[in-house]
HTML snippet that shows the backbone in 3Dmol.js (N, CA, C, O; Angstrom):
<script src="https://3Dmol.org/build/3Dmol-min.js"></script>
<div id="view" style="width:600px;height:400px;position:relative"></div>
<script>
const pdb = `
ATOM      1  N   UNK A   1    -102.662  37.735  26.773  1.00  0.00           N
ATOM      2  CA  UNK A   1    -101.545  38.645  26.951  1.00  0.00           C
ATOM      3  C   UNK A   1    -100.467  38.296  25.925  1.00  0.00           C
ATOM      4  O   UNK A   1    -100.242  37.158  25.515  1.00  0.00           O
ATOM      5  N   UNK A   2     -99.859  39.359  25.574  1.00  0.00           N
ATOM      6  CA  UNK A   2     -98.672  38.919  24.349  1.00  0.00           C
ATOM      7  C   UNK A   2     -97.163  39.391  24.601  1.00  0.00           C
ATOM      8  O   UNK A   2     -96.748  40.543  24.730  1.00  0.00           O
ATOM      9  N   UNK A   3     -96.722  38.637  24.623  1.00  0.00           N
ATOM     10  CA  UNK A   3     -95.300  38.623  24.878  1.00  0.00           C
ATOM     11  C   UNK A   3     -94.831  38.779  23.889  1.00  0.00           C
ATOM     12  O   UNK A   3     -95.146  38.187  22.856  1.00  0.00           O
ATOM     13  N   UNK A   4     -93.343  40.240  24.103  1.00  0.00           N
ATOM     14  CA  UNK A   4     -92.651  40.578  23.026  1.00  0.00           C
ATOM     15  C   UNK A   4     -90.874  40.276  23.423  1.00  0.00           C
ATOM     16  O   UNK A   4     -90.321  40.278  24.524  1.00  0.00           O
ATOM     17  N   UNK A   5     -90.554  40.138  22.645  1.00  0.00           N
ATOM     18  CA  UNK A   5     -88.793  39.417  22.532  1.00  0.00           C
ATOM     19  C   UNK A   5     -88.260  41.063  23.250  1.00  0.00           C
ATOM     20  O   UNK A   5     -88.833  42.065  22.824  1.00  0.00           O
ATOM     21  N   UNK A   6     -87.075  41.227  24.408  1.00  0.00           N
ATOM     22  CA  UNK A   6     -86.534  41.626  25.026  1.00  0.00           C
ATOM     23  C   UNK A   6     -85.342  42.175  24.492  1.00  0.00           C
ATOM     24  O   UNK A   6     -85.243  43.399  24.408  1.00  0.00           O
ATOM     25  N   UNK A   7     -84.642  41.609  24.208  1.00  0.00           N
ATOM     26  CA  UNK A   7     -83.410  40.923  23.799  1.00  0.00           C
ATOM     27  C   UNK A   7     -83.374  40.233  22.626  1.00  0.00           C
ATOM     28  O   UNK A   7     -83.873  39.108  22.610  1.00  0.00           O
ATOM     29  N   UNK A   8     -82.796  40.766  21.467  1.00  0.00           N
ATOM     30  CA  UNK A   8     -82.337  39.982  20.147  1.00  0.00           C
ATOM     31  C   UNK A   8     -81.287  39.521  19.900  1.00  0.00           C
ATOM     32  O   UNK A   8     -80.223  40.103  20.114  1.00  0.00           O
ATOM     33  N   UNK A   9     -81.416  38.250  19.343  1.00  0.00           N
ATOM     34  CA  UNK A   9     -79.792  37.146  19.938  1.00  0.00           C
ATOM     35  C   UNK A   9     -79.152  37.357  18.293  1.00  0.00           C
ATOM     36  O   UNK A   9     -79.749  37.034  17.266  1.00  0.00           O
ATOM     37  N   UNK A  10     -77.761  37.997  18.378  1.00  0.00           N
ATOM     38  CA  UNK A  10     -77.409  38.149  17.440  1.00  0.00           C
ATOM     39  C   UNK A  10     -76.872  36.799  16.564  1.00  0.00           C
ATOM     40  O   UNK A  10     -76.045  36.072  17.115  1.00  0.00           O
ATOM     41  N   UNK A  11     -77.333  36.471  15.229  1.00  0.00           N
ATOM     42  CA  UNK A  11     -77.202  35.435  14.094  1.00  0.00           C
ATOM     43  C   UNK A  11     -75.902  35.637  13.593  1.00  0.00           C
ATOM     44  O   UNK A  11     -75.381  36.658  13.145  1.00  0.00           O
ATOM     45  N   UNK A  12     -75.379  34.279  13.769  1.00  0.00           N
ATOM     46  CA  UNK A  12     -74.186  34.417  13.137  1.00  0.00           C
ATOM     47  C   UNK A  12     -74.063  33.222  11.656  1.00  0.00           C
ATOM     48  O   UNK A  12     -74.367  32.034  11.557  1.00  0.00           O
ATOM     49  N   UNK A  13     -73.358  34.410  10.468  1.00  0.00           N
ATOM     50  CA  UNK A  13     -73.668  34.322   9.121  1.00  0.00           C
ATOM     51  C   UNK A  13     -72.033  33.503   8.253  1.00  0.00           C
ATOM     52  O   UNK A  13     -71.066  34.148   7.848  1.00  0.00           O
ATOM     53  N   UNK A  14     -72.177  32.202   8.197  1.00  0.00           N
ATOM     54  CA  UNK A  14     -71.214  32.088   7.554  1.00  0.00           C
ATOM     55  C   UNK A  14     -70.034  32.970   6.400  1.00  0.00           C
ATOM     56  O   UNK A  14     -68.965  32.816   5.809  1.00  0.00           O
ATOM     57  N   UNK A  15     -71.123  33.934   6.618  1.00  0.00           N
ATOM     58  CA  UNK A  15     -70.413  34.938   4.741  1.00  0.00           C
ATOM     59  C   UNK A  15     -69.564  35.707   5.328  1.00  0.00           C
ATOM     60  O   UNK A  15     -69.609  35.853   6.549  1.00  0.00           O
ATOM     61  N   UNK A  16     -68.701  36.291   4.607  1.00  0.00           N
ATOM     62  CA  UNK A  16     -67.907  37.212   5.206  1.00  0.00           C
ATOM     63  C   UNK A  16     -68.458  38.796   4.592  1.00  0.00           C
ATOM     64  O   UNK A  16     -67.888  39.876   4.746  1.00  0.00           O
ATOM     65  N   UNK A  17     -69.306  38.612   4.110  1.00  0.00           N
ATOM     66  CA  UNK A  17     -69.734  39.909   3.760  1.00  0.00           C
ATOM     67  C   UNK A  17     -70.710  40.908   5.264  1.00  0.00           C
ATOM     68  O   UNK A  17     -71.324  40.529   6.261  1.00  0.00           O
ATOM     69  N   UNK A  18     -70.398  42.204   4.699  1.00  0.00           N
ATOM     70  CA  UNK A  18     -70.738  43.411   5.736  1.00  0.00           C
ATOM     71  C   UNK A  18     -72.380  43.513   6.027  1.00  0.00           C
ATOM     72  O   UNK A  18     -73.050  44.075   5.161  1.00  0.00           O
ATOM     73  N   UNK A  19     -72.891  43.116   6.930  1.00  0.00           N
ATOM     74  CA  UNK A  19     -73.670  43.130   7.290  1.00  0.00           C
ATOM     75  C   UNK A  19     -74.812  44.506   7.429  1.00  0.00           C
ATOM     76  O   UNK A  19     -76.026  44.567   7.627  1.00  0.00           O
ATOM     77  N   UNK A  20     -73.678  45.581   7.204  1.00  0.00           N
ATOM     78  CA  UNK A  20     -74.169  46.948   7.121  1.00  0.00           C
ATOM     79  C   UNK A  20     -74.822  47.665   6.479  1.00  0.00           C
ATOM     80  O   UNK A  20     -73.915  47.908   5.684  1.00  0.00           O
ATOM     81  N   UNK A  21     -75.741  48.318   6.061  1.00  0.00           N
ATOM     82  CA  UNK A  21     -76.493  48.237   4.571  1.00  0.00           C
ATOM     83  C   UNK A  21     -76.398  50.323   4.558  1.00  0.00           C
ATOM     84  O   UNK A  21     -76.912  51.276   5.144  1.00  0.00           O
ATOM     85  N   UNK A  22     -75.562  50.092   3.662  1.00  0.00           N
ATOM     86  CA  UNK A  22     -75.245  51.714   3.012  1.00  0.00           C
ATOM     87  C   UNK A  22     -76.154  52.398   2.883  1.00  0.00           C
ATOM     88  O   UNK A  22     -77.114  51.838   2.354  1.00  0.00           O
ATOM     89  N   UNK A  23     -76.349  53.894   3.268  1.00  0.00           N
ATOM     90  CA  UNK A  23     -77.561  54.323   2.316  1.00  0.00           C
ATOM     91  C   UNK A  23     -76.824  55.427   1.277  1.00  0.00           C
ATOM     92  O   UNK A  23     -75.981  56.290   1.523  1.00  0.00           O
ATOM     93  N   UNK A  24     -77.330  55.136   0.311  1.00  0.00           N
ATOM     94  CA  UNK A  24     -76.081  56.073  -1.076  1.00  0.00           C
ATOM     95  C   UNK A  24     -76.207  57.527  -0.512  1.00  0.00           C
ATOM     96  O   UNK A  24     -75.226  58.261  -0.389  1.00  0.00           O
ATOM     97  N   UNK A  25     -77.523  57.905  -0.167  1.00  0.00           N
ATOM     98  CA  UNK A  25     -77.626  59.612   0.008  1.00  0.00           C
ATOM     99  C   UNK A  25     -76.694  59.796   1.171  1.00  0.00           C
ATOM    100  O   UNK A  25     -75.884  60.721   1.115  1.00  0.00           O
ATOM    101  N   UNK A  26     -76.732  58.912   2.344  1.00  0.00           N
ATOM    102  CA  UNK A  26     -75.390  59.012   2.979  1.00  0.00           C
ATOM    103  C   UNK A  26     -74.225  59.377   2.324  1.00  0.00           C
ATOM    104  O   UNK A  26     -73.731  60.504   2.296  1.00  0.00           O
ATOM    105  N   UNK A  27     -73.808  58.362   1.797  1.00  0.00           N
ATOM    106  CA  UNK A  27     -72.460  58.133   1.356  1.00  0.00           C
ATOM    107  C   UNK A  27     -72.294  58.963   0.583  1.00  0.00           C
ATOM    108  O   UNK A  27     -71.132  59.359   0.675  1.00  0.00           O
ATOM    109  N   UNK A  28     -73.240  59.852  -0.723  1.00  0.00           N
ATOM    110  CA  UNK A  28     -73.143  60.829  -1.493  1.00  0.00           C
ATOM    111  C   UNK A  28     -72.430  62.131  -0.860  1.00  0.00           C
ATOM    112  O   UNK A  28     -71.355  62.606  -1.227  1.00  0.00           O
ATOM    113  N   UNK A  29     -73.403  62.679   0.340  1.00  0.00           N
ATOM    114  CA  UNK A  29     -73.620  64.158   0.916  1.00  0.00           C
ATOM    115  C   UNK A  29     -71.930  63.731   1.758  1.00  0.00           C
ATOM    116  O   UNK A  29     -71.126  64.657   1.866  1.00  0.00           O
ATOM    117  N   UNK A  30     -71.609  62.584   2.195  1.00  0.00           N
ATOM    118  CA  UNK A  30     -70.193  62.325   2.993  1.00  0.00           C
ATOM    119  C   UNK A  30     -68.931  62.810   1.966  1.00  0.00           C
ATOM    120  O   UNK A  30     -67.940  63.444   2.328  1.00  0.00           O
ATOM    121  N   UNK A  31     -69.185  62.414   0.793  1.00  0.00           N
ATOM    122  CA  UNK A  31     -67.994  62.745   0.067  1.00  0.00           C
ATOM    123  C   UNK A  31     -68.185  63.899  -1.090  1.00  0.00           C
ATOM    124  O   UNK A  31     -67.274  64.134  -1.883  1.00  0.00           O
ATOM    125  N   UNK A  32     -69.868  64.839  -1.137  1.00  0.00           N
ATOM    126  CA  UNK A  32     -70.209  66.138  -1.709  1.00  0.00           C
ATOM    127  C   UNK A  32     -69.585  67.108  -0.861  1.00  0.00           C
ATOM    128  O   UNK A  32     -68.620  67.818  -1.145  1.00  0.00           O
ATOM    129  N   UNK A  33     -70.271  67.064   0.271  1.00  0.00           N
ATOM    130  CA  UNK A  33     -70.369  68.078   1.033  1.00  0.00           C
ATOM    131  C   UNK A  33     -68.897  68.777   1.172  1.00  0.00           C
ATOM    132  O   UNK A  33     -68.858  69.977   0.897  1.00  0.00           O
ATOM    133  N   UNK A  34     -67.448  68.013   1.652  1.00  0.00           N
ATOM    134  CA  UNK A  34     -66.545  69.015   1.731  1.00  0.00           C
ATOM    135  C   UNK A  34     -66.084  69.386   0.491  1.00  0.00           C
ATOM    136  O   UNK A  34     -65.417  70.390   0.245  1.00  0.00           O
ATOM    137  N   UNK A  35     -66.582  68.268  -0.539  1.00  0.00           N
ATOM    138  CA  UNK A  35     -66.128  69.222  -1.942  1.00  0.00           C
ATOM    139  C   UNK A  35     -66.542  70.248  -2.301  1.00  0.00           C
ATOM    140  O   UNK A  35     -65.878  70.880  -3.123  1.00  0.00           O
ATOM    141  N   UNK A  36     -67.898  70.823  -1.764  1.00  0.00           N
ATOM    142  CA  UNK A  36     -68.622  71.995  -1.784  1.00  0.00           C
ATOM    143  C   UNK A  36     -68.176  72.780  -0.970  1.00  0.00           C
ATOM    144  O   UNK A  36     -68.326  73.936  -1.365  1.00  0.00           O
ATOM    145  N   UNK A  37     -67.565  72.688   0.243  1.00  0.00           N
ATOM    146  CA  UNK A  37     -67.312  73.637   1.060  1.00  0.00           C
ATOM    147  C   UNK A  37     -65.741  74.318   0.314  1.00  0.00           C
ATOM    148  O   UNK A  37     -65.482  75.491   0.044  1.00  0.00           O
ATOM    149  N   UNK A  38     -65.028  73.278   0.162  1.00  0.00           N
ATOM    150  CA  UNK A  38     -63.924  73.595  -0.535  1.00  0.00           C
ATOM    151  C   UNK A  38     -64.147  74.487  -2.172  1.00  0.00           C
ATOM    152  O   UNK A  38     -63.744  75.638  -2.343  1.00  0.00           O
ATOM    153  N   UNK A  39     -64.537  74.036  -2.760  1.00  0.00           N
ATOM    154  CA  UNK A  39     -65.394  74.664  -3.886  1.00  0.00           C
ATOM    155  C   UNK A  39     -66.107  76.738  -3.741  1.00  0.00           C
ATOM    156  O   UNK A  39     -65.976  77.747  -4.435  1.00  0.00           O
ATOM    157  N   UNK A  40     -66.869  76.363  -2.339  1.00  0.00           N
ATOM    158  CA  UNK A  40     -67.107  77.481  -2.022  1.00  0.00           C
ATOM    159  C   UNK A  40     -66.259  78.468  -1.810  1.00  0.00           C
ATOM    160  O   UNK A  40     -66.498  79.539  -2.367  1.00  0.00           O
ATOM    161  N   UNK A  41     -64.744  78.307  -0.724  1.00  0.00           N
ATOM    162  CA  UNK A  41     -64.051  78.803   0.022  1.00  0.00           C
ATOM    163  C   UNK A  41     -63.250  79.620  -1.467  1.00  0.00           C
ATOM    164  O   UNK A  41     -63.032  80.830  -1.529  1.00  0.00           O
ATOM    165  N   UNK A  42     -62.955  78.738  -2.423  1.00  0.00           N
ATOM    166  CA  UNK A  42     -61.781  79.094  -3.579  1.00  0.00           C
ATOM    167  C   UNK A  42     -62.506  80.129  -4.098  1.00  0.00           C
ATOM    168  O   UNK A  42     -62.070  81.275  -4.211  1.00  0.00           O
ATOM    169  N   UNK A  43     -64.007  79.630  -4.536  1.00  0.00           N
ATOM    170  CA  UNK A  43     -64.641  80.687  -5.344  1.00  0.00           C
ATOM    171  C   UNK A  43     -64.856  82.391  -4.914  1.00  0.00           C
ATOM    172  O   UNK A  43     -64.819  83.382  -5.644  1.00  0.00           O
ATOM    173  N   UNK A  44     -65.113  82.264  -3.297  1.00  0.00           N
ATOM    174  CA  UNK A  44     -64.973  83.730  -2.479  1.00  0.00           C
ATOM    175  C   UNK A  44     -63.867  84.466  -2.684  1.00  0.00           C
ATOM    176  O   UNK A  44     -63.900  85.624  -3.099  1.00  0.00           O
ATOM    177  N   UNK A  45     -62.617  83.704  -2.347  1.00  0.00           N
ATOM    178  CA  UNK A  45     -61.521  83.858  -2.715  1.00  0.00           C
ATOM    179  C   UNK A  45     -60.443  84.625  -4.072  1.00  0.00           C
ATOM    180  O   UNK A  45     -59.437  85.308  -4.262  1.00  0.00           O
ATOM    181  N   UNK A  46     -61.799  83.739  -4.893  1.00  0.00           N
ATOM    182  CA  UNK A  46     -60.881  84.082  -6.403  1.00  0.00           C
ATOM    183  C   UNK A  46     -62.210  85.652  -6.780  1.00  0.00           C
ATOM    184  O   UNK A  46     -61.871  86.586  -7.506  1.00  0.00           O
ATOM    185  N   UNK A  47     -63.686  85.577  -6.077  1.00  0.00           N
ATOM    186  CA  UNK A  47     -64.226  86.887  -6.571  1.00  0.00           C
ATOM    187  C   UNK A  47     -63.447  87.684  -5.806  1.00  0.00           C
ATOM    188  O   UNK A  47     -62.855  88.603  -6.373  1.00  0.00           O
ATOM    189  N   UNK A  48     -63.260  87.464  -4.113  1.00  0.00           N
ATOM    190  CA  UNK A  48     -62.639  88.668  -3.639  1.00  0.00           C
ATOM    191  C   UNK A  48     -61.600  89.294  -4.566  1.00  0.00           C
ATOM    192  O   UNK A  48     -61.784  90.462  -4.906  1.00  0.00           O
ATOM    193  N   UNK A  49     -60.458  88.593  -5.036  1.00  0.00           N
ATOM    194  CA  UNK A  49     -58.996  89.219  -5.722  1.00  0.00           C
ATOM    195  C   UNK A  49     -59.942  89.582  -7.064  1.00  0.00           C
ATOM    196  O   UNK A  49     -59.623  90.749  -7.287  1.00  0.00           O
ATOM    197  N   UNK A  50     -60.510  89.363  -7.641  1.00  0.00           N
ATOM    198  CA  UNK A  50     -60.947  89.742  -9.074  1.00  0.00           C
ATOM    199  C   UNK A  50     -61.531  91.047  -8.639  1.00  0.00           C
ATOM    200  O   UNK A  50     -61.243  92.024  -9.331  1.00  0.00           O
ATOM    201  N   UNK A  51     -62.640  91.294  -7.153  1.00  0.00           N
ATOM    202  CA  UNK A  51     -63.024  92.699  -6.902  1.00  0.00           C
ATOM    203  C   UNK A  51     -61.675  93.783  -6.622  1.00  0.00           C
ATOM    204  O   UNK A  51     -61.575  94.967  -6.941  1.00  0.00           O
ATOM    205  N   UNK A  52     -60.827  93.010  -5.996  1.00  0.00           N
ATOM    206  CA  UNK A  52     -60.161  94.163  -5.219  1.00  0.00           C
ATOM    207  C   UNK A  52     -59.057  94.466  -6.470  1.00  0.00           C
ATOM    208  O   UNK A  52     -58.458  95.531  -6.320  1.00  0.00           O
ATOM    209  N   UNK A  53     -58.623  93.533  -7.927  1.00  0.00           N
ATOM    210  CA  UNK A  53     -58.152  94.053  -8.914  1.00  0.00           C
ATOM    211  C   UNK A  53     -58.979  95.022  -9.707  1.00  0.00           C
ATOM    212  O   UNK A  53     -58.519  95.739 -10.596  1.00  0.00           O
ATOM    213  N   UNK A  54     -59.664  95.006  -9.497  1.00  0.00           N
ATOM    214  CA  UNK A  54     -60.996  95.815 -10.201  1.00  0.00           C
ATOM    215  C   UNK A  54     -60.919  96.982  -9.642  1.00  0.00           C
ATOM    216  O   UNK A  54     -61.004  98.017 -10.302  1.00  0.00           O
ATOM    217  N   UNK A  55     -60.732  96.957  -8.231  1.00  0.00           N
ATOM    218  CA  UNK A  55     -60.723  98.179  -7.424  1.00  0.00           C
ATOM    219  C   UNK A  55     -59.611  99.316  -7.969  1.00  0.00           C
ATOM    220  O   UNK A  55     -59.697 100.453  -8.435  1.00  0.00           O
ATOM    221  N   UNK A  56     -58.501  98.365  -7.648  1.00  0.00           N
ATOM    222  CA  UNK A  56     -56.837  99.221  -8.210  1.00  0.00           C
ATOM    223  C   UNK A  56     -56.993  99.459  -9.481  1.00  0.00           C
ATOM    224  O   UNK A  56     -56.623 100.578  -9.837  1.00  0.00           O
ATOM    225  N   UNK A  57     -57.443  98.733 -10.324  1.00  0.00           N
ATOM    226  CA  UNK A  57     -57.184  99.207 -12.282  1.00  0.00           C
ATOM    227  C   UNK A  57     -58.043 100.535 -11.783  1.00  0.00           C
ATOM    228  O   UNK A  57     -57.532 101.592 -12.152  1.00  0.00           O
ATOM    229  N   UNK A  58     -59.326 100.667 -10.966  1.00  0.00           N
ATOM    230  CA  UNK A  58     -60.324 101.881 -11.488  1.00  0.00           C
ATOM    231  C   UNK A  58     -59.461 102.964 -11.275  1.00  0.00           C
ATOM    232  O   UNK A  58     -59.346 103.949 -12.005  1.00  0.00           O
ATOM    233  N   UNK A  59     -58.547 102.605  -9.688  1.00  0.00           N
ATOM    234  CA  UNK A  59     -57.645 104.103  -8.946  1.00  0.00           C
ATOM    235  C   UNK A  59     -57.265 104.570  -9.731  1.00  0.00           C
ATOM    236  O   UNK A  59     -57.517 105.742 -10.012  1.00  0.00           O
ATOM    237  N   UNK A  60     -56.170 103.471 -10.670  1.00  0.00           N
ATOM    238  CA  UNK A  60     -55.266 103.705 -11.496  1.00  0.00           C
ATOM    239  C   UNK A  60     -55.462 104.632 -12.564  1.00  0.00           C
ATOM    240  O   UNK A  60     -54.528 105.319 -12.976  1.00  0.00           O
ATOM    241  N   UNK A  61     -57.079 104.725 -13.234  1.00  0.00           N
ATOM    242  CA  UNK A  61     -57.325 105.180 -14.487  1.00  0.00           C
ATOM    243  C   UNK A  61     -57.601 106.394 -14.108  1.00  0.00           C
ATOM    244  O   UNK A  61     -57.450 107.320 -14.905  1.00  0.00           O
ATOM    245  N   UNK A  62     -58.126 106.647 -12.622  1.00  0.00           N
ATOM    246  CA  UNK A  62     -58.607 107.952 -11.931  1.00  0.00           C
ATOM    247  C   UNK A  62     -57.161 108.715 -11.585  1.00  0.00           C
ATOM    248  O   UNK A  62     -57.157 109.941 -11.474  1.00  0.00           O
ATOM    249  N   UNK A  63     -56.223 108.125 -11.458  1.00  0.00           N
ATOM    250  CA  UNK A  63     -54.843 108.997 -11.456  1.00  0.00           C
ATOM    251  C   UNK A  63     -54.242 109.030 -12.263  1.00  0.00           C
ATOM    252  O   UNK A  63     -53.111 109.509 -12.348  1.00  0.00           O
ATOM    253  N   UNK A  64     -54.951 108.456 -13.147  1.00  0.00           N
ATOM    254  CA  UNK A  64     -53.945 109.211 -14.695  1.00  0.00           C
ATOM    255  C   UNK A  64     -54.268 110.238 -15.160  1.00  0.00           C
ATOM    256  O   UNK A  64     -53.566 111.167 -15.560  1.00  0.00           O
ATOM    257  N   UNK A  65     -56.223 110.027 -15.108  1.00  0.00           N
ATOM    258  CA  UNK A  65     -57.042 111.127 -15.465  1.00  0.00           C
ATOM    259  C   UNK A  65     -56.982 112.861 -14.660  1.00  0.00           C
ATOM    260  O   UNK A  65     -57.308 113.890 -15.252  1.00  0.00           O
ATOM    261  N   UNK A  66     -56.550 112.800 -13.402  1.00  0.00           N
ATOM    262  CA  UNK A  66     -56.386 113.777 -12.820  1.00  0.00           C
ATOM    263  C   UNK A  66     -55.171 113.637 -11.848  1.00  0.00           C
ATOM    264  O   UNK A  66     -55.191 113.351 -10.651  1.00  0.00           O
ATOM    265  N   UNK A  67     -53.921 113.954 -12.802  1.00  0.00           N
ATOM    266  CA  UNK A  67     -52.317 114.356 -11.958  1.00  0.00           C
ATOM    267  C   UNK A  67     -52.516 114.837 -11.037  1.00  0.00           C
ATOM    268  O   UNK A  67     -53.501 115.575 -11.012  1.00  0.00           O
ATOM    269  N   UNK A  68     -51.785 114.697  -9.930  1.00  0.00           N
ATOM    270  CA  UNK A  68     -51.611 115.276  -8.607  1.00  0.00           C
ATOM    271  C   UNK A  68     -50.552 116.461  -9.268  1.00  0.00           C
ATOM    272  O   UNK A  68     -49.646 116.352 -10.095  1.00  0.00           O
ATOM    273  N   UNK A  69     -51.039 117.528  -8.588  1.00  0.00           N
ATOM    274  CA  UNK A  69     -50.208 118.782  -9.206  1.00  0.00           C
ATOM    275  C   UNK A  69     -48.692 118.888  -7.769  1.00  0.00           C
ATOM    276  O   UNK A  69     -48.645 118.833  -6.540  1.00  0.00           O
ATOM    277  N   UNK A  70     -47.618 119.072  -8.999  1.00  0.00           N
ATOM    278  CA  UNK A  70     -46.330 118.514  -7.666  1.00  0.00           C
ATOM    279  C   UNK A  70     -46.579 120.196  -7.309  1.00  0.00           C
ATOM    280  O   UNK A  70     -47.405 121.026  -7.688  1.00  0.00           O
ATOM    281  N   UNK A  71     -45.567 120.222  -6.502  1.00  0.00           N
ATOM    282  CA  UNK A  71     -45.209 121.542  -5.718  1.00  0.00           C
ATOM    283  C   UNK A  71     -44.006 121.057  -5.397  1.00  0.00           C
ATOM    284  O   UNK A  71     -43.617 119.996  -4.909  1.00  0.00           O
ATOM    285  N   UNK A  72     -43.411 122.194  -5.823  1.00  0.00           N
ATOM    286  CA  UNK A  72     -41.537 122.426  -6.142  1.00  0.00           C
ATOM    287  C   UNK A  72     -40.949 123.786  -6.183  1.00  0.00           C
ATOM    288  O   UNK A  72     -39.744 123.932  -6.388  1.00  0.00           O
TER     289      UNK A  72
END
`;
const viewer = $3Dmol.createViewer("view");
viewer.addModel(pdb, "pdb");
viewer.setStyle({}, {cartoon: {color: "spectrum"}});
viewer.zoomTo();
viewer.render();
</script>
């Protein structure tokens, strides 16, 4: 029969170093990711106003091209 350890007795390490072991793709996607979201948000942002200037210059050229006839 084989007996397996229960309970692991935590080692204590003269060093003062972090015992924690990073993983970079962690730490990458932690400090990508809201730069991308932020990145994203501006870019919607700056096509929306570039469409909706696009929109007004077209009105604009369409009411030059055909005056509203006054009545007076």
């Amino acid at each position: 029969m084989m007996y397996l350890p229960i309970a692991v007795q935590a080692q204590v390490h003269p060093s003062k170093q972090n015992d924690l072991a990073t993983n970079p793709l962690t730490g990458s996607i932690i400090i990508l990711l809201p730069m991308i979201v932020l990145l994203t948000i501006t870019g919607y942002r700056k096509c929306k106003d570039r469409i909706i200037s696009r929109r007004i210059a077209h009105l604009e050229r369409m009411w030059r091209l055909n005056p509203p006839k006054q009545t007076s």
